[in-house]
N, C-alpha and C positions, 0 to 999 in steps of 0.2 A: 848180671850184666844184660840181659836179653832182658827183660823186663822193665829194664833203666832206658834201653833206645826204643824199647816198644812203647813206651812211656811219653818219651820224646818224640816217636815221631806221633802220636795221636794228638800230642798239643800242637802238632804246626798243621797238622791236618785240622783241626775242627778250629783253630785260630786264623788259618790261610791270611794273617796279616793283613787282613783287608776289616774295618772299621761296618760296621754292622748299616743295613741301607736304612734303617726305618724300625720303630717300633713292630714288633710281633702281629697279624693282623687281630687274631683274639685280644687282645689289649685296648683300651680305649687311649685315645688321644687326650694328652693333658691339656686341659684349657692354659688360656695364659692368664697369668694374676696381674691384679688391676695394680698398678703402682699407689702407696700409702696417699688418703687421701693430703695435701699438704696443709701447716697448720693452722690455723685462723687469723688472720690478722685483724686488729682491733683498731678503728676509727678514734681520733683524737674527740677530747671533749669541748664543746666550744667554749669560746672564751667567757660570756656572758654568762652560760650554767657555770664555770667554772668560780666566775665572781660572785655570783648568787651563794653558791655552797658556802666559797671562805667568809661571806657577812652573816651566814648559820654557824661558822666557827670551826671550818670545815676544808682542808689542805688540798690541794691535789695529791693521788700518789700514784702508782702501778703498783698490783696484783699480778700473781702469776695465774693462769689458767684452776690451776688445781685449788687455789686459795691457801698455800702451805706458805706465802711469807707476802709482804711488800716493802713497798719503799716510799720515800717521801722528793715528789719529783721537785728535780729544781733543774738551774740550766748544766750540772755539771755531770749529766748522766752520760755514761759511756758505755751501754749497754742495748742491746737492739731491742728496742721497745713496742716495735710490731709488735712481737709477739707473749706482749703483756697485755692484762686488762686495765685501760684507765680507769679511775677511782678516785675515791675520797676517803680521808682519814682525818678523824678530829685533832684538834690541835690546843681547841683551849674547851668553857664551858661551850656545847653546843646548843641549839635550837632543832627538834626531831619534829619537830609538828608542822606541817604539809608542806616538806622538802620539795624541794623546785627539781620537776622533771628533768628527767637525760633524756635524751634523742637516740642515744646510741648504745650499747652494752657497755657496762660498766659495773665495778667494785666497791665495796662498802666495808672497810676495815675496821671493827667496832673493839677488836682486843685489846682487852685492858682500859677502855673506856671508861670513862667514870660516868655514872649514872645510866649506864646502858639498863636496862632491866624489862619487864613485861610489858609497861608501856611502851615504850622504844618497838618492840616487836610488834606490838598492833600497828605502827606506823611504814612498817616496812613493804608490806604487800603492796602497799599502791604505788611504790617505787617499779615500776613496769620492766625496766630494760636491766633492771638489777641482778647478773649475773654468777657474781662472785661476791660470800658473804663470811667475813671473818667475826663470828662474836664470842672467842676465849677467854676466857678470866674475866666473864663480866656477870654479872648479877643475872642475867635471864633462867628463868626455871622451866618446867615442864610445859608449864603453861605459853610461855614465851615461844618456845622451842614450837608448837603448834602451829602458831601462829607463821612463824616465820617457812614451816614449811607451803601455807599458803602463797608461795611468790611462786607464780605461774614460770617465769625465765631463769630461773636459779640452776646453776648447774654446776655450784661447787660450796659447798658450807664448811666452814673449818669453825669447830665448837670446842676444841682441849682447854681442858682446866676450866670447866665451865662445872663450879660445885654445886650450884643449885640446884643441878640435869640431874635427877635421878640415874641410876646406869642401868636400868632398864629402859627406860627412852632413848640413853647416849645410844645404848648397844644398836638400837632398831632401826637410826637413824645415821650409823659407818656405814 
């Protein structure tokens, strides 16, 4: 019993119910963390490059950042589009040979393409503002895949189900 209130009274003694003034002086002071920076928002494409692409046979669409899906834009989208990438996705036979500059950051959805292959890939670097690049399930090989790392603003490549990739190249290039 003496041991239980000796107990007791050294917790109200060393707790004195009063909230601590200040970190320890041997402790450093925690900086404050910067709030996450917020996340990009993406400038529309204009209308004129937008016409230019569809007469290369070539859709509007958004891309997500990451390059893991898109869509094919029309007026019924109900989804916050900021914070996609505009882009282009083929829609019937296309034209790749000196695609009409963007102005702005944008997507190039080439999965499942028909005829995408090694030449397609040489044609890509000069696409300047071309940020987000889907070319899965489409013909390009090792060689392709080179090339297309040449694109100086590229910041998300989605390549699955790309058979021609050796997977020593795929692997070097996750």
């Amino acid at each position: 019993m003496y041991r239980c209130l000796l107990f007791v009274a050294m917790m109200f003694c060393i707790g004195c119910g009063r909230a601590p003034e200040g970190p320890p002086a041997d402790q450093p002071k925690e900086e404050p963390v910067a709030p996450p920076a917020p996340p990009k928002v993406y400038e529309p494409i204009d209308p004129a490059t937008v016409r230019a692409w569809w007469d290369r046979g070539f859709a509007p669409c958004w891309l997500t950042p990451d390059a893991s899906y898109s869509w094919i834009a029309n007026q019924n989208v109900t989804f916050d589009t900021t914070r996609l990438v505009p882009g282009f996705r083929p829609i019937n036979e296309q034209n790749h040979k000196n695609l009409p500059p963007v102005a702005v950051p944008f997507g190039l959805d080439l999965a499942s393409a028909r005829g995408v292959d090694d030449t397609v890939a040489k044609e890509l670097p000069a696409l300047k503002n071309l940020v987000v690049l889907r070319i899965g399930d489409s013909g390009i090989t090792d060689a392709g895949v080179v090339e297309v790392t040449k694109i100086q603003s590229l910041t998300a490549l989605e390549m699955s189900e790309c058979r021609m990739i050796t997977e020593r190249l795929s692997e070097k290039w996750r």
